[in-house]
N, C-alpha and C positions, 0 to 999 in steps of 0.2 A: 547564592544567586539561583535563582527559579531557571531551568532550563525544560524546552520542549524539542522534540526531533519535528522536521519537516520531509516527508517522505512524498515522492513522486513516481509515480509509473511510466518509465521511460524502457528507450527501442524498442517503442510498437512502431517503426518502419519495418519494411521489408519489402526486397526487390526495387522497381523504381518507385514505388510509395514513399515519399518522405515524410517523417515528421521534425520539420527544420525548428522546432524548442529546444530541445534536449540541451544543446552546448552551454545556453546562455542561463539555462535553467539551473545548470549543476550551479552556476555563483551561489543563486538561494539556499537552495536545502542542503539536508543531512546523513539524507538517505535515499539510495534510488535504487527501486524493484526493479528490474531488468526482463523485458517478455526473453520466452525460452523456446519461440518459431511455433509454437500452438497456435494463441489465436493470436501472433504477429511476432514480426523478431523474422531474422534471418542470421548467417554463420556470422555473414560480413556484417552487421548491424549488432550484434553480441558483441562483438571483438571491438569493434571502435565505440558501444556504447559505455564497457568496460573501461576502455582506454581512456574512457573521459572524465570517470568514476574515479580513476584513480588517480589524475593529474589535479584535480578538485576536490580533493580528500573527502570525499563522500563515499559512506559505508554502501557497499554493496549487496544486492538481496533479488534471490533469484523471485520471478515474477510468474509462476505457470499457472495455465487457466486451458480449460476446455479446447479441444480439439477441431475449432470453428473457426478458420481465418475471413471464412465470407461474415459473420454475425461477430466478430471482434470479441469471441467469448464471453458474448452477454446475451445468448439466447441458453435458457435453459437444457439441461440436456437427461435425459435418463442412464443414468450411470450407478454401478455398484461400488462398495467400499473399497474393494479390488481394485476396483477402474482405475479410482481417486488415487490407491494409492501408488498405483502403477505412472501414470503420466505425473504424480509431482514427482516422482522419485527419477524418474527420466531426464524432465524439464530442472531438475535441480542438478543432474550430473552433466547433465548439456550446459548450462551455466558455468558450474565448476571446474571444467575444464579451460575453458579460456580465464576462470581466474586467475587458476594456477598459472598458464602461461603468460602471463601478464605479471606472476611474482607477487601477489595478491592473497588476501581470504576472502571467504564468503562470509557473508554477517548475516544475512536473516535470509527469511522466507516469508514472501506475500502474496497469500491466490489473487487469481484475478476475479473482477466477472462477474458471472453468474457465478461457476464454480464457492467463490467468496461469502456471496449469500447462501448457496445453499448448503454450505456446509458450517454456516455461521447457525443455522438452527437443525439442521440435520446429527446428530450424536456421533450417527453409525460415518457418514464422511468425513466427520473433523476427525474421529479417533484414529480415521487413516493415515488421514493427511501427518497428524501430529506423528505416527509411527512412521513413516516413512521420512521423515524427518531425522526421527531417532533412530533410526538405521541406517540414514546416510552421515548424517554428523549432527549427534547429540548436542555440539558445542553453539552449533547455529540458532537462531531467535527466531521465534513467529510473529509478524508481527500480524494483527486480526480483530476483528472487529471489536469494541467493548463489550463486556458481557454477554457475548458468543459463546455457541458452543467449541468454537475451535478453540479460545482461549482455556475455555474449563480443562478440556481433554489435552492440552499441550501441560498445560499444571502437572495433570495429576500423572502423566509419567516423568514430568520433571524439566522439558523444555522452557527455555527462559521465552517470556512474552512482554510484548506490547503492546497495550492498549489502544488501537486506533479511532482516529475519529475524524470527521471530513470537515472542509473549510467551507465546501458551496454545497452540501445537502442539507437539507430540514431532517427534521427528529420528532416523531410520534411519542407520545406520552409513555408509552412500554420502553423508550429508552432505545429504539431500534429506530433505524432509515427511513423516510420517508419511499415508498418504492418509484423506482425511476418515471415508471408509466402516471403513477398518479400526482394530480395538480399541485404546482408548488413544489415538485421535490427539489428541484434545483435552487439555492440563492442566486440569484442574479446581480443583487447592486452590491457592489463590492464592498461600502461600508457597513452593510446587512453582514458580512463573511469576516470583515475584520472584524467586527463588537463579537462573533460566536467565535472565532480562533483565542481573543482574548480572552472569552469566557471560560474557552477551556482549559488557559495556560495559566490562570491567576485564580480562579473560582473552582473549577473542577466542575462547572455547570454548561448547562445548554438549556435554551428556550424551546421547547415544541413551536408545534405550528400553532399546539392553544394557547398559546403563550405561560404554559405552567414551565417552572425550574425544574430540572432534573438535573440529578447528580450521576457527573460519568468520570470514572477512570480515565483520565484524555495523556498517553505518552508520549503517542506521534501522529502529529495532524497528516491527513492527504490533503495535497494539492493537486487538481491535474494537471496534464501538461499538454493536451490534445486543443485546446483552445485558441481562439483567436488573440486572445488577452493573455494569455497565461503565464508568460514572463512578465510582464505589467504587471500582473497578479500578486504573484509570487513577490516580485518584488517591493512591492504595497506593505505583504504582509509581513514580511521578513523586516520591513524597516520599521514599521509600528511595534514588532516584537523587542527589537533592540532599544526603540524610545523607553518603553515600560522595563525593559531590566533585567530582558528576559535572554537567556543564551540559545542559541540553535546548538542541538546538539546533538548526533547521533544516542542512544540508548548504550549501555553498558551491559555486557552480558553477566 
């Protein structure tokens, strides 16, 4: 049986901010990145976003990104490979500690953001990220954009990875993201999102926006969960993935 992981970026609440998806979302997916109070996340927001992770058997994976709660970690930032590798290695032992007490492991690691881009073609930031990793627990998975650089540099020290790829963004012919600011990056109609989630679970392809095939490594789809629809969503595509034959399933290390 063809199985794919469905991964979500969940507890970007914090303080009286909510983001009331989360509960209803753990039913769909497979896996959920966890913010780690960067650019969203709070103590109390870890702790029960965790507690909800593990009541729905959904693999766990710390979630850090840029240091920006006002720009939600998706403004760019000027930072060294130091930086990078200082605030994952933080944002991942801030995570891990409420796994543990929860009686739990940690399963992967997924930047957020901007952080996620830019170290997705950056060498010198993925090789951080990936060692910082490898020095907090070798055992844990990255999972990171397709044919990134994070994924190369998580290889070649020997981190296990996952191919990520997105359910509502477009894909430029080089096989990279459509970028957020420019036209079209977003899918919108949701049958537009489920024909490219099954593209990538049965075919290994994606459509550009020029409409040429390209072939991607696809392990674990994102979904967001910040949306107005996004349980709808989720649930949309989790039930078309089942008609076809497909398993939701967390990744194997």
């Amino acid at each position: 049986m063809k199985t794919i992981d469905l991964n979500c970026d969940m507890g970007e609440a914090f303080g009286s901010y909510a983001m009331p998806n989360d509960e209803k979302l753990m039913e769909y997916i497979s896996s959920a990145n966890i913010a780690c109070g960067f650019h969203a996340g709070d103590p109390a927001v870890m702790q029960q976003t965790v507690s909800l992770a593990i009541k729905n058997g959904v693999a766990i994976g710390a979630h850090p990104g840029l240091p920006d709660l006002q720009g939600f970690g998706r403004r760019e930032m000027k930072i060294t490979p130091n930086d990078a590798y200082q605030l994952t290695l933080y944002q991942m032992g801030a995570l891990a500690g409420f796994v543990k007490a929860a009686g739990s492991k940690l399963h992967h690691v997924k930047v957020h953001g901007a952080l996620y881009n830019m170290a997705a073609k950056d060498t010198a930031l993925a090789k951080a990220i990936a060692q910082a990793i490898l020095d907090f627990d070798p055992g844990l998975m990255l999972y990171a954009l397709a044919g990134s650089r994070m994924i190369e540099e998580a290889e070649k020290v020997g981190i296990a990875t996952a191919s990520e790829v997105f359910a509502d963004r477009s894909y430029q012919d080089n096989g990279l993201l459509t970028p957020r600011g420019a036209d079209h990056a977003l899918i919108t109609n949701d049958e537009d999102a489920v024909k490219q989630v099954l593209g990538f679970a049965l075919k290994q392809q994606v459509s550009s926006m020029n409409g040429n095939l390209i072939t991607v490594k696809a392990e674990t789809v994102c979904l967001h969960g910040d949306g107005e629809h996004a349980v709808a969503f989720a649930s949309l595509i989790a039930g078309r993935l089942k008609k076809e034959g497909i398993m939701i399933k967390a990744p194997l290390k």
